[in-house]
C-alpha positions as CSV (number, residue, x, y, z in Angstrom):
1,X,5.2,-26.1,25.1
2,X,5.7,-22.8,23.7
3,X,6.5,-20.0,25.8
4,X,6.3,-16.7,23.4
5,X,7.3,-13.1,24.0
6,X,5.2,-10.5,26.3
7,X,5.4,-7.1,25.6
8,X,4.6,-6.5,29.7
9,X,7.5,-8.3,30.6
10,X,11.1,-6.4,30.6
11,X,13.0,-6.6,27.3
12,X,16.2,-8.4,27.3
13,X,17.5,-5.8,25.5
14,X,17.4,-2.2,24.6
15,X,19.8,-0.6,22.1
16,X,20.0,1.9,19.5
17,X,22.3,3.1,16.5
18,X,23.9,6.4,15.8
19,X,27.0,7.4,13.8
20,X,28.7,5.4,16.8
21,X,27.3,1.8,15.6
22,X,24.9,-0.1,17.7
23,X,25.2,0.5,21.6
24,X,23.0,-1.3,24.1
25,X,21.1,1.3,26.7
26,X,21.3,1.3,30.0
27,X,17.9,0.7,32.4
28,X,17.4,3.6,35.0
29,X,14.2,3.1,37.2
30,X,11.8,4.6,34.4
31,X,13.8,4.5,31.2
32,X,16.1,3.3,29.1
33,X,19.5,5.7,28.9
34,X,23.1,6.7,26.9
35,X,24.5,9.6,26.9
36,X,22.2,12.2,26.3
37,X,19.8,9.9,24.8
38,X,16.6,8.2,26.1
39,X,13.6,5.6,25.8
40,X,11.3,5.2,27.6
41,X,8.6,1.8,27.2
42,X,5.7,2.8,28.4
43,X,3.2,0.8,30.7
44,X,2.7,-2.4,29.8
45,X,4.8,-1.7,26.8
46,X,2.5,-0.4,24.8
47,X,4.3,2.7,23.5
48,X,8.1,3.5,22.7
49,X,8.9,7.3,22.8
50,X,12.6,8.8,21.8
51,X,14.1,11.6,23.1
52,X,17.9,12.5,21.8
53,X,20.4,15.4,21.3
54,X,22.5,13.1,18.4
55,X,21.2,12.0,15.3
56,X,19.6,8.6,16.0
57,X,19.0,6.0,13.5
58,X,17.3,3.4,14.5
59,X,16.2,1.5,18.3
60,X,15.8,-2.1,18.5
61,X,13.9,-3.9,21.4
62,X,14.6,-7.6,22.2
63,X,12.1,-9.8,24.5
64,X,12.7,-13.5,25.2
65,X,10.9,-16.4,24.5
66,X,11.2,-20.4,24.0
67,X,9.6,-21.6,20.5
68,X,9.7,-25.4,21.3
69,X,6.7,-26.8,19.4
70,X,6.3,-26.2,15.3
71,X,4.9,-22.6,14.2
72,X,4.1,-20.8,10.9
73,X,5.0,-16.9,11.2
74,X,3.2,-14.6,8.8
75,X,4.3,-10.7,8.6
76,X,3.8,-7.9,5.9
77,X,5.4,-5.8,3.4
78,X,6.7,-2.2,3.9
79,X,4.1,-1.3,0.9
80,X,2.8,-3.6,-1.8
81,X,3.2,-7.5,-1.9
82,X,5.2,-8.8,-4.8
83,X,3.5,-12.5,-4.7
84,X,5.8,-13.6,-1.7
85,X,3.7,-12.6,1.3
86,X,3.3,-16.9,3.0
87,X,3.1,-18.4,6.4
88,X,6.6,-19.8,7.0
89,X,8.2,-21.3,9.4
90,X,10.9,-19.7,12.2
91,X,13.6,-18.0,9.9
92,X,15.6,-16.0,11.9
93,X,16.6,-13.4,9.3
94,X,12.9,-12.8,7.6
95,X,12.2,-9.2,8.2
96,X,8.8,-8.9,9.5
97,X,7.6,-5.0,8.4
98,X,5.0,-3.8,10.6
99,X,3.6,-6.9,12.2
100,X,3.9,-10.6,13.1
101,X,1.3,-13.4,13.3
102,X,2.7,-16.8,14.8
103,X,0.2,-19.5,14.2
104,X,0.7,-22.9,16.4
105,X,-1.8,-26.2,17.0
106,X,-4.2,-24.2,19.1
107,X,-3.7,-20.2,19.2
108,X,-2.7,-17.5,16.7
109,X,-0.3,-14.9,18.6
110,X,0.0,-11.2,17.0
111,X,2.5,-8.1,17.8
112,X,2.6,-5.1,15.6
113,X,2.5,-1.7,15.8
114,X,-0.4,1.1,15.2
115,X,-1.1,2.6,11.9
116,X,-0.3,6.2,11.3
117,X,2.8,5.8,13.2
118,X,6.4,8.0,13.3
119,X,8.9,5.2,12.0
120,X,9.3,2.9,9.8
121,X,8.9,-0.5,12.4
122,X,9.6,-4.5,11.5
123,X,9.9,-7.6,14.4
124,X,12.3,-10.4,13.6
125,X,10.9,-14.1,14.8
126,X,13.5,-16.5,16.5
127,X,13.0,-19.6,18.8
128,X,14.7,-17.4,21.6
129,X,13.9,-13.8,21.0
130,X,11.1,-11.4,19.7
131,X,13.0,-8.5,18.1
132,X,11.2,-5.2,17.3
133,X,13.0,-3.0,15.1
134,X,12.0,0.9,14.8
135,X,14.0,2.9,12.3
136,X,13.4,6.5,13.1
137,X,16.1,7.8,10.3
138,X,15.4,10.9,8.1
139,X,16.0,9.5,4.7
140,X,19.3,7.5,4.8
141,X,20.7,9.3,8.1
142,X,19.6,9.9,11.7
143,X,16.8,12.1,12.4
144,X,18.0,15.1,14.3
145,X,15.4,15.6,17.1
146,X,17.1,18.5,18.7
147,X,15.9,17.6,22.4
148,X,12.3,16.7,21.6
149,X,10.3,13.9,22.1
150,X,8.9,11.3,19.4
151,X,6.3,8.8,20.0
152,X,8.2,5.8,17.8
153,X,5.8,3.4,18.0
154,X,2.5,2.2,19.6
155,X,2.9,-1.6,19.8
156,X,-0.3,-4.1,20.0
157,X,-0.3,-7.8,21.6
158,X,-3.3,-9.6,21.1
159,X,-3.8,-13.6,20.6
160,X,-7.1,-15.7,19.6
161,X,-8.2,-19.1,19.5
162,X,-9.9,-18.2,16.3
163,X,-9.0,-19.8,12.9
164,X,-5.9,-17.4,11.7
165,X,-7.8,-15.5,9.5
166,X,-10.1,-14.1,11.6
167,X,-7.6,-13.8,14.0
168,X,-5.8,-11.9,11.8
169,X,-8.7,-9.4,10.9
170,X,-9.6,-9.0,14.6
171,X,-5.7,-8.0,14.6
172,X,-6.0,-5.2,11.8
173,X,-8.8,-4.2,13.4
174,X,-6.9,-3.2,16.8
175,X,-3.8,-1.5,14.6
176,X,-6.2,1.2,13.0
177,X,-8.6,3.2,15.2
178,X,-10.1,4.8,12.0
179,X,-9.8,2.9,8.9
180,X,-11.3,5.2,5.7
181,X,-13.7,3.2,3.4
182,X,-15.2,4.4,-0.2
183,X,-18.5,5.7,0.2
184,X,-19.8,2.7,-2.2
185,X,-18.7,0.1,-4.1
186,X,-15.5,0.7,-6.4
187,X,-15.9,-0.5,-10.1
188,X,-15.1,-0.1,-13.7
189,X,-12.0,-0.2,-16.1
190,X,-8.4,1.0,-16.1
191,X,-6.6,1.5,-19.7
192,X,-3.9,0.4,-18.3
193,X,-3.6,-3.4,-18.8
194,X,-4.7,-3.1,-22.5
195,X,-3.1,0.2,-24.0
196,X,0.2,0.3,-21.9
197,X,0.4,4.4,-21.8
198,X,-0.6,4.1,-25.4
199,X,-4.1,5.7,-25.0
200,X,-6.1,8.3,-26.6
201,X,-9.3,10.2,-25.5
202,X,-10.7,8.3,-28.5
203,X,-10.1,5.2,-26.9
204,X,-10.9,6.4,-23.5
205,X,-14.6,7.2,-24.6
206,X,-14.9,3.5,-26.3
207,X,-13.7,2.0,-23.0
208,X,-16.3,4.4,-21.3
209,X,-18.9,2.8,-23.7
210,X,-18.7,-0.3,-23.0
211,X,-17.9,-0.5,-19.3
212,X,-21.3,2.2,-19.0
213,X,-23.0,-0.9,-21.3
214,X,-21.8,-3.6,-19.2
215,X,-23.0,-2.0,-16.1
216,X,-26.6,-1.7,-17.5
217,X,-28.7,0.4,-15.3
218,X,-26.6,-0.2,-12.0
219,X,-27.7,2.2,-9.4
220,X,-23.7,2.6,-8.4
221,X,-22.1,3.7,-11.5
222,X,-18.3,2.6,-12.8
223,X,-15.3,4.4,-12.7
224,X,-13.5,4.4,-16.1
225,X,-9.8,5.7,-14.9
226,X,-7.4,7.4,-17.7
227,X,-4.0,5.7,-16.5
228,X,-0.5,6.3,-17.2
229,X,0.1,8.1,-20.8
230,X,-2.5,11.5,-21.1
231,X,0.3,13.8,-19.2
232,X,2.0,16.2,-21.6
233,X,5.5,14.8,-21.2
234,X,4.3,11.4,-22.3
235,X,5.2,11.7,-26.3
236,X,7.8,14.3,-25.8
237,X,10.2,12.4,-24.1
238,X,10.7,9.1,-24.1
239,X,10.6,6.5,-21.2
240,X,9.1,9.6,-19.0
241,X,6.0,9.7,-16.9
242,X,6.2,12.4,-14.7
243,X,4.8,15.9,-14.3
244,X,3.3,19.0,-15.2
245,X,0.3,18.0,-14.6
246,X,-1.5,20.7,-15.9
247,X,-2.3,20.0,-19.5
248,X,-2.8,17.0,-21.7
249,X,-0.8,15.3,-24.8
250,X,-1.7,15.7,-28.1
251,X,-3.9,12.6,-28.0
252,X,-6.1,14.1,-26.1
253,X,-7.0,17.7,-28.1
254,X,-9.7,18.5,-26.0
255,X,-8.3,18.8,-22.8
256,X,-9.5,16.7,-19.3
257,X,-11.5,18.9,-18.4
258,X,-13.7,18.1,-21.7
259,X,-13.1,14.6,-21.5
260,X,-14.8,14.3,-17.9
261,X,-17.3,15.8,-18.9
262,X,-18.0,13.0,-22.3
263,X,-17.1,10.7,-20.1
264,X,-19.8,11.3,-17.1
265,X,-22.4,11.7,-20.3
266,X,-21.4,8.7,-21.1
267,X,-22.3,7.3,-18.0
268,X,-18.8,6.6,-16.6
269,X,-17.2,8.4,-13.3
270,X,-14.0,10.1,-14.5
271,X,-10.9,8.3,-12.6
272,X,-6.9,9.9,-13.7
273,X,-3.6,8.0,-12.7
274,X,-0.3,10.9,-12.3
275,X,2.8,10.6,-10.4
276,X,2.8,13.2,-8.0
277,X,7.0,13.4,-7.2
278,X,8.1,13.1,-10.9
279,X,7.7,16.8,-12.1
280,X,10.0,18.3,-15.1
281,X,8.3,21.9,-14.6
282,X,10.8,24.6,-13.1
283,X,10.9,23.9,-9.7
284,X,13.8,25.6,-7.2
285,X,16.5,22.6,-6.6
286,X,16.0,22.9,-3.1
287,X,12.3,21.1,-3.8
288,X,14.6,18.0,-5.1
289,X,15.7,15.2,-3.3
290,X,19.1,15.1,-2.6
291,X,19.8,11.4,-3.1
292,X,23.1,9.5,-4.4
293,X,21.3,8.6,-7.4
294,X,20.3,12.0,-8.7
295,X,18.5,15.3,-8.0
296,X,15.2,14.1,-9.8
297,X,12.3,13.8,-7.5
298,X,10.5,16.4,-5.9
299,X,11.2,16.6,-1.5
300,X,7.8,15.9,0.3
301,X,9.4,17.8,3.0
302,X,9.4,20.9,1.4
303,X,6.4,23.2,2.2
304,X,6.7,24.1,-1.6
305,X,6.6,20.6,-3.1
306,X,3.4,20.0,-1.0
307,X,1.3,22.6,-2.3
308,X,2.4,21.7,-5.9
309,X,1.0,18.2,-5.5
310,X,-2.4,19.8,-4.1
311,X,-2.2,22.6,-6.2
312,X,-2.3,19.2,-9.0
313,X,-5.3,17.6,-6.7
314,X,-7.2,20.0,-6.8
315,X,-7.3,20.7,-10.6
316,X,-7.9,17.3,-11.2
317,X,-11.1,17.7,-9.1
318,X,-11.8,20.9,-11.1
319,X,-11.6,19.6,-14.1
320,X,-14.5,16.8,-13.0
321,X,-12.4,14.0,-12.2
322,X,-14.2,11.8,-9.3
323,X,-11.3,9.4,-8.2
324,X,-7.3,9.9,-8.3
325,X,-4.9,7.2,-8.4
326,X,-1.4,8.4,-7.5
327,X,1.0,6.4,-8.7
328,X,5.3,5.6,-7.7
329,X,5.8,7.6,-5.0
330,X,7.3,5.1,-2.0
331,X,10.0,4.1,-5.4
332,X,10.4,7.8,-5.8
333,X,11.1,8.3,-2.3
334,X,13.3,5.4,-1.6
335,X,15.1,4.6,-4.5
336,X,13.9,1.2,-4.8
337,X,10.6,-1.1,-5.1
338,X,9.4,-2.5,-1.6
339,X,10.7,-6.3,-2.5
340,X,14.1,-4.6,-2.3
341,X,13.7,-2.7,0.4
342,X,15.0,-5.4,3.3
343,X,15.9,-4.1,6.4
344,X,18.3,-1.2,4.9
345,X,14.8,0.5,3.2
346,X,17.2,2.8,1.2
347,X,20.7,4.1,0.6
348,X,23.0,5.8,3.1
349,X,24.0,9.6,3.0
350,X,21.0,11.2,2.2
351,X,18.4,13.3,3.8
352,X,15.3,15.1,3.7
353,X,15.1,19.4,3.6
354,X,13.8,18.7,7.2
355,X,16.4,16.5,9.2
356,X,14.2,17.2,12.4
357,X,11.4,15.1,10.7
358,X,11.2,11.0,10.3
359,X,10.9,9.3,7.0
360,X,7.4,8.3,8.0
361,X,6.0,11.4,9.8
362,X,7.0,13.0,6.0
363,X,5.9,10.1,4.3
364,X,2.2,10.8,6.5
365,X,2.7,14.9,6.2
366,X,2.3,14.1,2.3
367,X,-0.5,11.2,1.7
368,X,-2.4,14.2,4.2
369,X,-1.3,16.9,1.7
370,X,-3.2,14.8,-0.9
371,X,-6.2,14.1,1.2
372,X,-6.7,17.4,2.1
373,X,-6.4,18.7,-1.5
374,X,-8.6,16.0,-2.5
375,X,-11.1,16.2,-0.2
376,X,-14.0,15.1,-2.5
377,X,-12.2,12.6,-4.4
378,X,-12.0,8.5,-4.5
379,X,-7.9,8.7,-3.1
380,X,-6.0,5.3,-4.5
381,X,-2.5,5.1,-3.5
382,X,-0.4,2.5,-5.4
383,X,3.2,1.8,-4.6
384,X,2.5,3.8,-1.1
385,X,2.9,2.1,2.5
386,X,-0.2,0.9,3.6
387,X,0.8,0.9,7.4
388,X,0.9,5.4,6.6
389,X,-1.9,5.5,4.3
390,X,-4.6,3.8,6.7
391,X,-7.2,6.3,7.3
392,X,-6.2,8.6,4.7
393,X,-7.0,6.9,1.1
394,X,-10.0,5.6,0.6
395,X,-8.5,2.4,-1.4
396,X,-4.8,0.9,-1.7
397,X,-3.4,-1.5,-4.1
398,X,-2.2,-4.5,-2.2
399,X,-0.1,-6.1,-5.1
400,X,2.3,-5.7,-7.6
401,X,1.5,-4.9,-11.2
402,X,-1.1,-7.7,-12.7
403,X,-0.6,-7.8,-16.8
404,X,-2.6,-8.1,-20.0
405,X,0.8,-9.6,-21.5
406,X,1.4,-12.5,-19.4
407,X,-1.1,-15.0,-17.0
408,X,1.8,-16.2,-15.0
409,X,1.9,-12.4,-13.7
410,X,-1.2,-12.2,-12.6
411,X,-1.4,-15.6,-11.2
412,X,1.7,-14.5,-8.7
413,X,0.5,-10.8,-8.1
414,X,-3.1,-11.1,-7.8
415,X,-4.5,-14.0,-6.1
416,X,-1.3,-13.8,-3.3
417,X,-1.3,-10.3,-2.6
418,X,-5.6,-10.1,-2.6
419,X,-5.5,-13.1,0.1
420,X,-3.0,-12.1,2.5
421,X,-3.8,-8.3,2.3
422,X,-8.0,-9.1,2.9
423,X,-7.8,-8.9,6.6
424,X,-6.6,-5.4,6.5
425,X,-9.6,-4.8,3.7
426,X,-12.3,-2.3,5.6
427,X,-9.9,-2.6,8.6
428,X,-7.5,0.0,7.0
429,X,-9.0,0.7,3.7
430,X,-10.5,-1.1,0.9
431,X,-7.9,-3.4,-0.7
432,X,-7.7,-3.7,-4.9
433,X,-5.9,-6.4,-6.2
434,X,-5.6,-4.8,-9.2
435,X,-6.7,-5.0,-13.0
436,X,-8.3,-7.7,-15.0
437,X,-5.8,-7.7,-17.9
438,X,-8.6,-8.8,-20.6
439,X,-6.7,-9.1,-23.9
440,X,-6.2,-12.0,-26.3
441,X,-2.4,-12.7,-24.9
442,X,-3.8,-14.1,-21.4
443,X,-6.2,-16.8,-21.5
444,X,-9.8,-16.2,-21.3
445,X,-10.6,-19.5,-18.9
446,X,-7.9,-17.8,-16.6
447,X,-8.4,-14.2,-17.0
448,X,-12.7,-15.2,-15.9
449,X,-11.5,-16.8,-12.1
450,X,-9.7,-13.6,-11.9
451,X,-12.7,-11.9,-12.4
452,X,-14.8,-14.0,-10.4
453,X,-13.1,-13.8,-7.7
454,X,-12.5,-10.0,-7.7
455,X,-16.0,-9.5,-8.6
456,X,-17.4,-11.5,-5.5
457,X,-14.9,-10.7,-2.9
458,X,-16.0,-7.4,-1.9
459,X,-12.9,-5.6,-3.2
460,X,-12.5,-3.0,-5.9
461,X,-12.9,-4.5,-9.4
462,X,-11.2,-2.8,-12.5
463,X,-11.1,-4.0,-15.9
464,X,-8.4,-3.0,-18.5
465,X,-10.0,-4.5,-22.0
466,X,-8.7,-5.2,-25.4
467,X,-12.0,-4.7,-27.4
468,X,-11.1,-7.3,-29.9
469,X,-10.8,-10.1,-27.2
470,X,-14.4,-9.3,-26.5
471,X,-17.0,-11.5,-27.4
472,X,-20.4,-13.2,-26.4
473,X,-19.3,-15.0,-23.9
474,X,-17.4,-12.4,-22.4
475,X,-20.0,-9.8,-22.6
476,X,-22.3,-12.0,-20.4
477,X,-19.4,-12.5,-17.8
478,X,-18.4,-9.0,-17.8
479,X,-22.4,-7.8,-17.1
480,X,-22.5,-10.7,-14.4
481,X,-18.9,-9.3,-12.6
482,X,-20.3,-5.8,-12.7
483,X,-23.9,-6.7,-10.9
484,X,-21.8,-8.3,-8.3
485,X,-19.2,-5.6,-8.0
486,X,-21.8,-2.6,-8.2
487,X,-23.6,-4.4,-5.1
488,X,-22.6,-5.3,-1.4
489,X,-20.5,-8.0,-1.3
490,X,-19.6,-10.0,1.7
491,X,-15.6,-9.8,2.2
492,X,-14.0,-13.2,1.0
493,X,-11.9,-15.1,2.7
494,X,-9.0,-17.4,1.4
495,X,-9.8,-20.4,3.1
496,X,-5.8,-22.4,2.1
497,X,-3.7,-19.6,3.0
498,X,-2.1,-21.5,5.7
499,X,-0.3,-23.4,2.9
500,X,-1.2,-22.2,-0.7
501,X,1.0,-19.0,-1.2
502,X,-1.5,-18.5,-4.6
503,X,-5.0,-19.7,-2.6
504,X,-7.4,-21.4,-4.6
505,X,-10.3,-22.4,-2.0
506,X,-11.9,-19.3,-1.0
507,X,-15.4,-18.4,0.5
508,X,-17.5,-16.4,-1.3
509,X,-20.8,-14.5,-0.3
510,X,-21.0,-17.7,2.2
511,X,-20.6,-20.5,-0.8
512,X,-17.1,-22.5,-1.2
513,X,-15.6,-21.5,-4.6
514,X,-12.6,-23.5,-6.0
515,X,-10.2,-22.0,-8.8
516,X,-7.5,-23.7,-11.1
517,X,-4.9,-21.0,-11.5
C-alpha cells in the first residue's frame, strides 16, 4: 500500500544553496538554521518563510514516503505547455513546476503551492521522497535579502476520491483565492495565423467584416485583435518586433487610433498584440537587462521601465482599443522558452537593478504594472507564468503557438495544452488554447474539430482566416462556432487524459463528443 508524503509531518531534509553549494540546515526547536540564515515551516507546513544576511539561491525541502503500488504523476509548466504536459509514471528527475497530482487505483493526491507567490517553486516525485524545490534567486544569482523576511511559498495538500479531473479542479481551486474572469465571453479573430505580421489596416477591416457577419446579431460582440506587425519598427528593420509603441507602420496610414474607431463601426471590439520588454526607443542603459546574452530587453525592476509599459497601456486604451494581448515577455526575461527552462530557469551571473527583489515578486510587480495601467481592458498574457498571472489577467494562453502552415502543430499545441490547462480555466483565469489557423495549407476536416471543440468548451475562441479558404460550408460552421462561443458554455472536460496526451473524448455542454485528430 502506498504511504505518500505529508506536509505535517517533519521533513527529512532541509537545505539550501548559496555561493557555498548546497548545505543541509540544521533543526532548532522552531526553525530551520546555518549561519546567519533561517527557515522557518510553519504550522502544519503550510508556509515556508526565508530570512538571510547572504545571497540565497534556492531552499529545497525533502519529506519521505513509500510509493509501493503503480501511480501516474501529473505536474505543470513554468508558463505555457509545449504539447508535453501527460500523466506519467514515477520519473525521478521530471521537474514538477508549481504542483504535483499523483493519481493511484482509488485516490488522487495533490501538493502545490499558492498562486501569486515570491519564488519560482517545482516538487520532484520519487518512490521514497517528496522534494519541493523553491528558487528564490534574483535573476541568475541569489537574492540579497539584507536581514528581511520573505514568505517563499504557501504550500497546499489536499486529496479526493473524485475522478482526477475534478480532483484536479477542486485543486486549482484551493491554489488561487481570487482567480480574475472576463466579464463575458471572449471571441472573434486574430490576424495572426493567416497574415504572419504581414497585415494592413486594409486587411484588418475585411477580417472585421466578416467576423462582425459571422457573429450576426450576437448580443456579446467579437474581438477582432491586430497581432504582431502594425508597430513602426516592423518594416524598418528586419526580424524585429519590439517597441515604440506609440505610432503605427506605413500600412496602417491612419493611425490606431482611427482604426478602432472603423473597426467598433464595424461592429468588431478592437483587440492589439505588442511586446512590452522589446523597446528600440532611447531608453537610459540602466532600464536594460544586464544578461550574458546582451543589453537588449528592458529591466521590469526598474521603476522607469514600469511606467513605460503603462505609459504604452494606457495609450492603447486611449486610442479605443478594448483588449491587449502582451506578448514574449517570460522569453525576454529569461533567455529562453519555458520547454527549456528545466530546473536551471535561466543562465548564471546575471541580476536584476533590484538584487533585494525575487525573480517572481518582479515578475508579479510587472503583470500588476500592466493591470493597473489597463484597468478597463481585456489583459491576455501569452508566453507569461500562469502561476504569477492568476488574478491579474483576465485570460492566458495555455499553449504553444497553433499554425495556419502546418495541422500537425496544432494537433500537438492545441488539444494537449487546452486539456491539461482546463482545470485551472475560471480557477485562475480563463484559459485560450489559441487560434483557429483557417487557411488552405491545414485541412478543413481538421481545422472544423478544432473549432468545435474550442467553440463548445467554454474557452476563448479566436479565429485567424485566410479569406480565400472560405467558402459555404465554412461560413455555416464559422456562424454556428460563434453562437456557441458568444453564449455560456459549460466548461469541457477531456474525458482520456489519463492516457491520450492529445485527448480525443471530451464532454461537451453535457454530450460525449469524439474527435479524429
Amino acid at each position: 500500500m502506498n504511504r505518500y508524503a505529508s506536509i505535517r509531518e517533519c521533513p527529512e531534509y532541509v537545505g539550501i544553496e548559496t555561493a557555498r553549494g548546497w548545505e543541509q540546515m540544521e533543526k532548532t526547536r522552531d526553525c530551520y538554521g546555518l549561519r546567519d540564515t533561517t527557515v522557518i515551516i510553519g504550522e502544519d507546513g503550510k508556509s515556508v518563510s526565508l530570512t538571510a544576511w547572504e545571497p540565497v539561491l534556492r531552499l529545497r525541502i525533502c519529506w519521505r514516503q513509500e510509493i509501493s503500488e503503480p501511480v501516474k504523476v501529473l505536474g505543470d509548466h513554468w508558463e505555457r505547455g509545449y504539447g508535453d504536459l501527460e500523466w506519467r509514471g514515477v520519473v525521478p528527475e521530471r521537474v514538477l513546476p508549481w504542483y504535483v497530482l499523483v493519481s493511484d487505483a482509488a485516490d488522487v493526491h495533490c501538493w502545490g503551492v499558492k498562486t501569486g507567490g515570491n519564488a519560482f517553486c517545482s516538487f520532484r516525485f520519487e518512490a521514497k521522497r517528496l522534494t519541493l524545490e523553491i528558487d528564490v534567486r534574483c535573476g541568475g544569482e541569489g537574492v540579497m535579502l539584507n536581514g528581511k523576511s520573505l514568505l517563499a511559498a504557501e504550500i497546499v495538500e489536499f486529496f479526493s476520491s473524485e475522478r482526477p479531473y475534478l480532483a484536479a479542479k477542486m485543486f486549482c481551486q484551493r491554489l488561487c483565492a481570487q482567480p480574475r474572469m472576463p466579464e463575458g465571453p471572449v471571441y472573434g479573430g486574430n490576424d495572426w495565423y493567416s497574415a504572419y505580421g504581414n497585415n494592413s489596416s486594409a486587411l484588418i477591416l475585411e477580417h472585421s467584416r466578416m467576423i462582425a457577419d459571422w457573429a450576426g446579431d450576437n448580443a456579446v460582440r467579437p474581438y477582432m485583435v491586430v497581432d504582431d506587425g502594425w508597430e513602426i519598427c516592423h518594416s524598418g528593420l528586419p526580424g524585429y518586433n519590439g517597441g515604440p509603441w506609440g505610432m503605427s507602420n506605413r500600412n496602417f496610414p491612419e493611425g490606431m487610433a482611427s482604426l478602432a474607431d472603423k473597426m467598433k463601426k464595424i461592429g468588431v471590439r478592437p483587440g492589439l498584440w505588442f511586446r512590452p520588454l522589446l523597446n528600440a526607443g532611447k531608453v537610459p542603459a540602466s532600464w536594460k537587462l544586464q544578461r550574458p546574452d546582451g543589453e537588449r530587453y528592458l529591466d521590469p525592476s526598474v521603476d522607469g521601465v514600469l511606467e513605460l509599459v503603462s505609459e504604452d497601456m494606457k495609450r492603447f486604451s486611449d486610442w479605443g482599443f478594448e483588449l491587449v494581448k502582451h506578448d514574449y515577455s517570460t522569453y525576454d526575461i529569461f533567455g529562453c522558452w519555458g520547454m527549456n527552462m528545466g530546473s536551471e530557469l535561466t543562465c548564471d551571473g546575471w541580476h536584476f537593478s533590484r538584487e533585494d527583489l525575487t525573480t517572481a515578486q518582479i515578475i508579479k510587480q510587472f503583470y500588476q504594472a500592466l493591470r493597473d495601467a489597463g484597468k478597463g481592458l481585456t489583459i491576455i498574457g501569452c508566453n507569461t507564468v500562469g502561476h504569477l498571472a492568476a488574478g491579474i489577467f483576465d485570460i492566458q494562453r495555455c499553449g504553444d503557438d497553433t499554425s495556419g502552415r502546418k495541422w500537425e502543430v496544432t494537433r500537438k499545441m492545441g488539444p494537449n495544452t487546452l486539456a491539461f490547462r482546463m482545470p485551472q480555466h475560471e480557477t485562475f483565469f480563463a484559459v485560450d488554447g489559441d487560434c483557429v489557423g483557417l487557411t488552405r495549407n491545414v485541412p478543413w476536416e481538421k481545422n472544423r474539430q478544432w473549432l468545435d471543440l474550442l467553440a463548445q468548451s467554454g474557452t476563448p475562441l479566436f479565429v485567424s482566416v485566410e479569406a480565400a479558404a472560405i467558402g459555404k460550408e465554412q461560413e455555416r460552421a464559422l456562424r454556428e462556432a460563434f453562437k456557441h462561443a458568444g453564449s455560456f458554455q459549460i466548461p469541457g472536460e477531456p474525458l482520456d487524459w489519463c492516457w491520450n496526451t492529445c485527448p480525443s473524448t471530451w464532454l461537451l455542454n453535457g454530450q460525449k463528443v469524439e474527435f479524429d485528430w
